[in-house]
N, C-alpha and C positions, 0 to 999 in steps of 0.2 A: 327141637331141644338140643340145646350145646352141650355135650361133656367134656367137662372140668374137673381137673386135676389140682390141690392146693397142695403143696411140697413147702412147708418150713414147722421149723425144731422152734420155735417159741410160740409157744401158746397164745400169749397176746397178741402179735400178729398174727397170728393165724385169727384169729376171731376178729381182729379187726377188720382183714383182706376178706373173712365171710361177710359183716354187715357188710362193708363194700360193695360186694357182689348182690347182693340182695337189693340194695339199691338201686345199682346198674340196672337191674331186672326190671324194677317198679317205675325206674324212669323211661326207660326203652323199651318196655314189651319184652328185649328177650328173658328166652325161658333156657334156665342151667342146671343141671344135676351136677353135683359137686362130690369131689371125692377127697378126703385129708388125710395127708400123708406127714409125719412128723421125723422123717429123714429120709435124703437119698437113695441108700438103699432099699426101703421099703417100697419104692417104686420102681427101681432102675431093675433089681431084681429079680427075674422073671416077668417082665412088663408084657405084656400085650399090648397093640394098636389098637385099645377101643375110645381115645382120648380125643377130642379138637384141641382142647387149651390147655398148656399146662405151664401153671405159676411159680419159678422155682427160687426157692433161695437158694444161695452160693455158699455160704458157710453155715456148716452143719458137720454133727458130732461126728459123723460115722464115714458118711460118705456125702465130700461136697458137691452142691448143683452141677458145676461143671464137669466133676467126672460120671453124675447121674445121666447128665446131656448127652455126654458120648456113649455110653451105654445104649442110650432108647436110639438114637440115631443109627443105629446099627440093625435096629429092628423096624422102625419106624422113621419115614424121612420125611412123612407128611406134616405131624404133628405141630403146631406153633406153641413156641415156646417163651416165655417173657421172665428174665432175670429180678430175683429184686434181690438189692445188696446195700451193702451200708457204703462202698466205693466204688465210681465208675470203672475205676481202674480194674475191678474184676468184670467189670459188665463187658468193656471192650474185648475181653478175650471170648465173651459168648459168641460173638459174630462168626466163627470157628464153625461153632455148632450151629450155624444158620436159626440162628436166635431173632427173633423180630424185634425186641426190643428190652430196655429193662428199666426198673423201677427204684429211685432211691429210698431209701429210710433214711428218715423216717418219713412214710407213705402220705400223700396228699389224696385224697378222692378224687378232685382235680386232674392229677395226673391220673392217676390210675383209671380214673373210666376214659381219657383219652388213649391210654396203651389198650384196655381192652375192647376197646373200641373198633380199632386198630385192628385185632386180632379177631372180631367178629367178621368187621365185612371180608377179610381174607376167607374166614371159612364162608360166608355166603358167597363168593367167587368162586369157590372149589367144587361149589355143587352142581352138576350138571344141568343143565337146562335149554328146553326142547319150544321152536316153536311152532306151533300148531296152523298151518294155511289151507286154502282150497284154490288150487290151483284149475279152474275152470270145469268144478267137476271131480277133480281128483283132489283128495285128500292129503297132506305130507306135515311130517313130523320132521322139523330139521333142526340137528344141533347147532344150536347158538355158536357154538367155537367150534365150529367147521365152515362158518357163512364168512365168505369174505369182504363183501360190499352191498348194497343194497340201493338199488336206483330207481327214481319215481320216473316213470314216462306213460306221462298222462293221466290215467285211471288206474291206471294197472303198475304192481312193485315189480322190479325183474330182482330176484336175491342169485348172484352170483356165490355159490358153494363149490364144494369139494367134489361133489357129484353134480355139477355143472350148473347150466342155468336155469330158475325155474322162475315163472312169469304167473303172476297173478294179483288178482283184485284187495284193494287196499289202499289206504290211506297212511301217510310215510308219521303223522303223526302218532296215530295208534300204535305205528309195530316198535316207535322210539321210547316210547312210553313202556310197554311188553319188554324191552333190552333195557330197562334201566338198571338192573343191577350185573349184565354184563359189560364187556367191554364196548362198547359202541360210542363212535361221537359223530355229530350231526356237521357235516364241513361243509354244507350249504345246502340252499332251500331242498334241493331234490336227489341226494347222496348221505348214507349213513354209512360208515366202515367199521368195521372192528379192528382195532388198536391190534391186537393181536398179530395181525398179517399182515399191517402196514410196511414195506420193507426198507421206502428211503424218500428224497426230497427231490423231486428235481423242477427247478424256478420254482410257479405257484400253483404244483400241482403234488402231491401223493400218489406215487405207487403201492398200489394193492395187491399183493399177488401176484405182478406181473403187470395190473392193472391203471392207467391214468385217470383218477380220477381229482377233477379241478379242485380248489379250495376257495371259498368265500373270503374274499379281502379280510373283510370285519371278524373272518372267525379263524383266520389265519392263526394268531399267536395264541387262543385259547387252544387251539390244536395240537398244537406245540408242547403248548404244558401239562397240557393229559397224556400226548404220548409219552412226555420226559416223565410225568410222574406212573403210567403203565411200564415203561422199560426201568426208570433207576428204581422206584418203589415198588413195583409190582402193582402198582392200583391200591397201595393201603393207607394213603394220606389222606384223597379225597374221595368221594362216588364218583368214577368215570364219564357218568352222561353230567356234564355240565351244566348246573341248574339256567335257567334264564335270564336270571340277575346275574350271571356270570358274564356273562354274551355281550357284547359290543353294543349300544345306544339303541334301542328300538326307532324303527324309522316311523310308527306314531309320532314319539317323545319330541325327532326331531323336525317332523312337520309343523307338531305343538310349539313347538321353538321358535323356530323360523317364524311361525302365524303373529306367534304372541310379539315379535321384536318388529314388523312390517307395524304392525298394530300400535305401538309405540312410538313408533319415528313419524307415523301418519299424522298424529296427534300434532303435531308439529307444521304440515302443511297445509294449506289449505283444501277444506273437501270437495271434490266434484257432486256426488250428489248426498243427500240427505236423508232420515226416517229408514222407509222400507228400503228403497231402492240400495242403501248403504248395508243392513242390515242381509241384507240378499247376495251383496258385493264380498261384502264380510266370510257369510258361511261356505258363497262357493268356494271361494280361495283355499278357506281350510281346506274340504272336500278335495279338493284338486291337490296341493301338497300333498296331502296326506294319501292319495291313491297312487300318484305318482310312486313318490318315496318307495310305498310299500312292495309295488311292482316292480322298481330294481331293484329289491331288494337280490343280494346275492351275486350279485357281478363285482369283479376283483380287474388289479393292474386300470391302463390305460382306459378300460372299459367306462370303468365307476368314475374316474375323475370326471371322463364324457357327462357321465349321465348326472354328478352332483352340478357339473357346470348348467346342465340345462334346469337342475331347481331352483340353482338362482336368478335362471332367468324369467324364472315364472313367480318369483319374489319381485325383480323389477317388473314386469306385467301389471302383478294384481297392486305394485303401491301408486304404476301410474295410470290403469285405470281409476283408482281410487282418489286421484288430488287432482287440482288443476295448478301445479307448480310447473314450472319447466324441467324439461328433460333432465336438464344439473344437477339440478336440487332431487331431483329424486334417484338419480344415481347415486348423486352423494348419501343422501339416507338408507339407500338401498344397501351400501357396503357394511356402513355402520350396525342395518337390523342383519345384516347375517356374518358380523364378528359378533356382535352381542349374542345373538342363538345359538352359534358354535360353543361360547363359553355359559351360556346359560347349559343346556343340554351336555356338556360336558361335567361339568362342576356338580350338578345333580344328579346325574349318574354314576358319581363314580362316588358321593355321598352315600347313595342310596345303597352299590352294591356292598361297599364296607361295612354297613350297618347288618345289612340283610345277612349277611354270612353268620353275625353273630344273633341277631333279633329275628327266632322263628316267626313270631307275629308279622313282622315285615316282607315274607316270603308269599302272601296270599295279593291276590289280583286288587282286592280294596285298599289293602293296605299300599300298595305301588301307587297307586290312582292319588290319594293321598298323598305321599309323599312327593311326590310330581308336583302337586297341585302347589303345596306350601313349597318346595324349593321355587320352583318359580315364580311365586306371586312374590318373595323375597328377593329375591335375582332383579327381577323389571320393579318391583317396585322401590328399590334403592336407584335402579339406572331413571327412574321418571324422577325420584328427587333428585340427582345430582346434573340432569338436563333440567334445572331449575322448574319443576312443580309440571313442566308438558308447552314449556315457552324457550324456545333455542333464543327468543331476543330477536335482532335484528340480523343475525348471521347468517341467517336462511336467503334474506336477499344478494349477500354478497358471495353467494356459492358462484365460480367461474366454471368453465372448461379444467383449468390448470389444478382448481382445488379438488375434483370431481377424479382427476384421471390420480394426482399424488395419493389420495383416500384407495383407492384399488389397486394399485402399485402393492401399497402398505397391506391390504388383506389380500391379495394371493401369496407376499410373502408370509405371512401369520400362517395362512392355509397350508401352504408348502410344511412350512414348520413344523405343523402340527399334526403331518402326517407320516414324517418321516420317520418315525420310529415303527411304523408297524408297516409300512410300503415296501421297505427293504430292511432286511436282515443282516445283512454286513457293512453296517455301515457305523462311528465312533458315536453315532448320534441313536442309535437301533436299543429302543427297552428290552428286558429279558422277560417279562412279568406281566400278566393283567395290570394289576396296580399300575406297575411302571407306565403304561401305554397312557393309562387314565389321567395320573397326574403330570404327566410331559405335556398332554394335549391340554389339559386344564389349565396348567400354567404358560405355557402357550396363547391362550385364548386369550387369559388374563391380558397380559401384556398387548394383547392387539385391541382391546378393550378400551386400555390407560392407554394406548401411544394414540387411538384414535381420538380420545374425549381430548388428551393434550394439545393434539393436533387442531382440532376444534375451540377449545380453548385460548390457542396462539392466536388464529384469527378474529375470535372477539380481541381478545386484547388489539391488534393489530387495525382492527374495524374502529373500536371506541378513541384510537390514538388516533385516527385519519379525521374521526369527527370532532377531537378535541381539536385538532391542528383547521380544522373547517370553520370552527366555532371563534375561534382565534382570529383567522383572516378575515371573519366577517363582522366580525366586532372591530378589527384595523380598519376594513371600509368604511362599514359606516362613519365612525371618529373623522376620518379623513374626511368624508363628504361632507360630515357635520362641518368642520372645517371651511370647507371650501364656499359652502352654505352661508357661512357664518361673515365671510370675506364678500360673498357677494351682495348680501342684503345690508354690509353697513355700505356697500358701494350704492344700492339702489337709495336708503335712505337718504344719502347725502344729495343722490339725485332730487329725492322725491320732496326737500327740504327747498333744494334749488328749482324746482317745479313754480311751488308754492308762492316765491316770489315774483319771477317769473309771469305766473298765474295771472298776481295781483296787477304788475304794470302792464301786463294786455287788456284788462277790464279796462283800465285809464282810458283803452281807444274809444272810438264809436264804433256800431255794428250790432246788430242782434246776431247775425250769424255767426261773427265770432263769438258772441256770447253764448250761444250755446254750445257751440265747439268748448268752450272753456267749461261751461258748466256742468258736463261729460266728461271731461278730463278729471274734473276736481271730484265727482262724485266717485271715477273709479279708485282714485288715491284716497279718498276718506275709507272707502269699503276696505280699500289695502292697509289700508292705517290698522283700523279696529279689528279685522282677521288674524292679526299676530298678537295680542297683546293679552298674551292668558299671564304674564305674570311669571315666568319661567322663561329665560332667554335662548335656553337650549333647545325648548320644545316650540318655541315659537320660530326656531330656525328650521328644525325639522320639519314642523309645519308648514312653514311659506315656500320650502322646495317642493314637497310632495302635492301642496296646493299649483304651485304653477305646472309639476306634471298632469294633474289631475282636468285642469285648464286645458293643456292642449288635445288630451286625448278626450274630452267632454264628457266628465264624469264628475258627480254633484258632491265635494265633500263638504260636510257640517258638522263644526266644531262648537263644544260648549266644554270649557277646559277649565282649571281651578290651578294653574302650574306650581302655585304655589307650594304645593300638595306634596310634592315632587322634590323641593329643595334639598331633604336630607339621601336623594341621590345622588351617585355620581355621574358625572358629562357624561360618561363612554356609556352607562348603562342605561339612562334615558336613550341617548341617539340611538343605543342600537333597539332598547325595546319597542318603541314607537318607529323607528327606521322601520323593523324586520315585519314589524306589524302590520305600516302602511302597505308598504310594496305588498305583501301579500293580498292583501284586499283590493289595491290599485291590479296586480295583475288576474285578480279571479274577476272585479265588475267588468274589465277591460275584454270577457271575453261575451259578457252580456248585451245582444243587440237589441234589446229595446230600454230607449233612451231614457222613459220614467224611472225605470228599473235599475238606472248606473248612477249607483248611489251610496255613499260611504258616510258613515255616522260616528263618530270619536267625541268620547267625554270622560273628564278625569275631575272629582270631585271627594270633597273628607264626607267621611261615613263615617260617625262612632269611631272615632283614633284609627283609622284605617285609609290610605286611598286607595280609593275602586276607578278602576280604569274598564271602559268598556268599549271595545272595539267595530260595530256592524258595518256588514256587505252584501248587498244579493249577488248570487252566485248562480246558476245555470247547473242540473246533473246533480247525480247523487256523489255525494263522496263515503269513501271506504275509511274507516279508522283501526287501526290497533295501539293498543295498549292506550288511549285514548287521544292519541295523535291521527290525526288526518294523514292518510300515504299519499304520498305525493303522486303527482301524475307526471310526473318527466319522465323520462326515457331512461336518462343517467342516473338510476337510482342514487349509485355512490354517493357522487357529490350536489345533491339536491334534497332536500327534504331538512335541515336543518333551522332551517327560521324559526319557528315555533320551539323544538328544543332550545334555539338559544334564547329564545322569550321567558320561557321555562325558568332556564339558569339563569338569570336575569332577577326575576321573582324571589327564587328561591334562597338569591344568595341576602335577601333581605328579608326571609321568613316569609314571603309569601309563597302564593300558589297563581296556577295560570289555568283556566278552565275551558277545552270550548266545547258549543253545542251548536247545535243547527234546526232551523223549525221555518215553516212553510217558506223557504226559500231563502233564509237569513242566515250568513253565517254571524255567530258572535264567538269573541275572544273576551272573556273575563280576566282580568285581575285584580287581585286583593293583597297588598301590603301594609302591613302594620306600621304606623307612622312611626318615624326616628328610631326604627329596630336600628343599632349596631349590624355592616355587615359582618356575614358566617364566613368561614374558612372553606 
């Protein structure tokens, strides 16, 4: 039970500052006996110490607060005393009389259950408190603010007091729990001090007493700010033991992190295994981060950097057990999922504690889990759509050495960055605040985030410029071949016209032998005759090249063509679609050794206002596709695999489409263009 003293000369207030108080009561539990006094000297007068709180106003008829103040301060030093005045101007001089605080009018509830609030936990501070152990048998009652430090080794607490050191069984959680409403704060896993007898700072350790006892990197500046708020406040802003939502990142939170961003970028590569065995890959990893983490937890300086380098490297481990991409490519993803985790697990933590401080609801274990859960599924699932849907595109293959080493360059400095506010203390760059630390390191993250995805970014663009600049030269070849194609066979024709003649005055002789020599010659020239003449002079040039290549390496093409079909294209885009077409199929049958089987089939005909061109090849092995493109098999990634997209663009730019599929050994290339479409831009 609190006794309360209410000191003001207007009635009204005074009955407002009682329901006030009665509400206090109804909302907090505590319990006030109240006592009204309706001017200064009716208190200050003979006063006795049997008061905790007392509520004064300053101006009053007889004798004002402040000279009631000095009165009781004479008899009473303990007493807290809270101003309420119509001007701060007189409240500042209360600090005189070691006044805790004061209250304007006209009164808010608001403030006023914050000032008395204020002035409660001071008097729950005030009250002596004993804690009860068994020290191996022996029983002890030790004052709380007489204990200096309290250290776990092992099984057993050693609590270092005034009467020296006494050693027993205990768990460091229970007796922090027991100190919570004294001065105690937890500065890593196995050390509790009391603020009290903290004496000074030296590097990343606090002196106790006399005592060295280390500090937890991560609990470094919440340390800081309970002792600056126990020495400048005396402990009346906040509760001393530092709720858990206060505390630096939970190393769960940030295993969860790290799991969920590897998990992310994977998506992206190709999987090693599949079903269970993925599924099994999956949970140990977690398991492992997360036991890891939890078990450094508490190591500070040079130490922790060691031991956070070595989670990353168990982040590269489990994403390259997990793909069959090369080493690069999973480097390079690797950096990417542990700047994403950094700022995922920053950003939500530091959401969550500013919430919590104000939203009691949020302070309970389900409620964290929760919030967790939605910060991050928002977090990664904004980073899966802006890495387009879980498809990096093509940029995965052209990861180097050079892209793989600049990407980690760029997040140790992000890391650096964002550590430097709470690693060292003097420094232009050094936060003073919880908060501060949070939002330096979130914004921090941030930007390592945006400079990575940019980064990434640069090189698609950089990648699509190299394949339009590919697409380009390879549509100039072709033209040119068409070209040179085109020079040769009016050269042959002219031959094959002078053949013809020829032909005719050797029949004049006699001989059967020459006459069959001749009538060999003359059938290969008819065959040659009728094999070009689809009616399209383009595509019958492209054809009688890739027909005499097709000749020397003895492979069967057969043509049924309609060129006609084709007129409202232009030169360049026939020679290269049917160019990029043939050689492709000319170099997959070419690798087919048996002879029935080296066989190419090409027809281009009208369909219902459409021409359909259909491409076949037998082919040897399985081929791989993405995005419905066949991956090339060369070596040179870069600059290989481009035909078929330029077949693609070709189609496209005339409203069509370019389709392939593959079925018992056959490859085929469909296309479908809509006749006399205008071409698109």
């Amino acid at each position: 039970m609190i006794r309360l003293a209410l000191v003001e000369d207007d009635e009204l207030y005074r009955s407002q500052l009682r329901e006030y108080i009665d509400k206090y009561s109804a909302v907090s539990g505590e319990k006030f006996t109240v006592t009204e006094f309706s001017d200064g000297d009716e208190i200050a007068l003979g006063y006795k110490a049997v008061y905790d709180i007392i509520l004064m106003d300053i101006e009053m008829k007889f004798m004002d607060g402040m000279m009631a103040a000095e009165e009781i301060r004479k008899v009473d030093t303990e007493v807290i005393i809270i101003f309420i005045t119509n001007s701060p101007q007189y409240a500042i001089k209360g600090y005189a009389v070691d006044a805790l605080d004061y209250v304007l009018k006209p009164v808010s509830y608001y403030a006023f259950s914050q000032r008395l609030g204020r002035a409660v936990e001071r008097v729950a501070r005030r009250a002596r408190h004993f804690l009860q152990i068994n020290a191996h048998g022996t029983a002890h009652k030790l004052d709380t603010s007489a204990i200096y430090w309290i250290e776990n080794c092992g099984h057993d607490l050693v609590f270092h007091t005034a009467e020296g050191e006494v050693t027993a069984p205990g768990s460091m959680t229970e007796t922090e729990e027991k100190l919570a409403q004294d001065s105690y704060f937890r500065v890593n896993k196995g050390c509790l001090v009391n603020l009290e007898h903290v004496d000074r700072m030296d590097g990343e350790d606090a002196i106790v007493h006399g005592d060295r006892v280390p500090l937890a990197r991560a609990r470094r500046k919440a340390f800081l700010d309970a002792l600056n708020d126990y020495i400048n406040g005396q402990g009346d802003d906040m509760p001393l033991k530092i709720p858990y939502y206060e505390m630096d990142i939970p190393r769960l939170v940030t295993a969860l992190a790290d799991w969920l961003a590897c998990l992310l970028y994977l998506r992206f590569l190709p999987p090693r295994y599949g079903g269970v065995k993925r599924a099994a890959l999956y949970g140990g990893a977690l398991a492992a981060l997360a036991l890891y983490l939890v078990a450094t937890d508490g190591f500070n300086g040079w130490r922790f950097n060691v031991l956070y380098a070595v989670s990353v490297a168990l982040m590269l481990l489990f994403m390259a057990a997990a793909t069959r991409a090369d080493r690069w490519q999973v480097g390079y993803f690797c950096t990417r999922a542990f700047i994403l985790a950094g700022f995922a697990g920053a950003l939500t933590w530091q959401m969550y504690v500013y919430f919590a401080r104000y939203i009691a609801a949020l302070q309970s274990l389900p409620a964290l889990v929760l919030f967790i859960a939605a910060g991050f599924g928002i977090i990664f699932g904004l980073m899966w759509l802006l890495e387009d849907g879980g498809s990096t595109g093509s940029i995965q293959f052209d990861i180097r050495p050079r892209t793989t080493c600049i990407a980690a360059v760029m997040a140790a400095a992000i890391y650096i960055l964002s550590s430097i506010s709470y690693t060292q203390l003097n420094t232009p760059f050094s936060a003073r605040g919880t908060m501060e630390i949070y939002t330096m390191r979130t914004v921090v993250y941030f930007g390592g985030v945006a400079l990575l995805f940019a980064y990434q970014s640069q090189l698609r663009d950089l990648l699509t410029q190299r394949e339009a600049d590919a697409l380009r030269n390879m549509l100039h070849i072709q033209y040119e071949n068409y070209k040179i194609r085109q020079e040769s066979i009016d050269l042959i024709n002219q031959k094959y016209h002078d053949l013809k003649h020829q032909i005719a005055v050797l029949r004049a002789e006699s001989g059967e032998k020459r006459n069959a020599v001749l009538d060999n010659m003359e059938q290969e020239i008819k065959a040659y005759e009728a094999q070009n003449d689809t009616g399209n002079k383009v595509l019958d040039t492209v054809l009688t090249g890739k027909s005499l290549t097709c000749r020397t390496k003895n492979i069967q093409l057969t043509c049924v063509a309609d060129g006609t079909a084709l007129d409202f294209m232009d030169v360049m885009d026939i020679s290269n679609l049917f160019g990029n077409a043939l050689d492709n199929a000319i170099e997959s049958t070419d690798k087919i050794t048996d002879p029935e089987r080296r066989l190419i089939h090409l027809s281009v005909a009208r369909q219902k206002g459409f021409a359909a061109i259909r491409i076949e090849n037998c082919f040897d092995g399985e081929l791989k596709f993405e995005k419905g493109l066949p991956v090339t098999t060369k070596k040179d990634v870069l600059y290989h695999g481009f035909g078929v997209k330029s077949i693609q663009n070709a189609a496209a730019k005339y409203g069509g489409t370019a389709t392939i599929t593959t079925r018992e050994g056959w490859f085929e290339l469909r296309v479908l263009i809509p006749l006399g479409q205008p071409q698109q831009e």
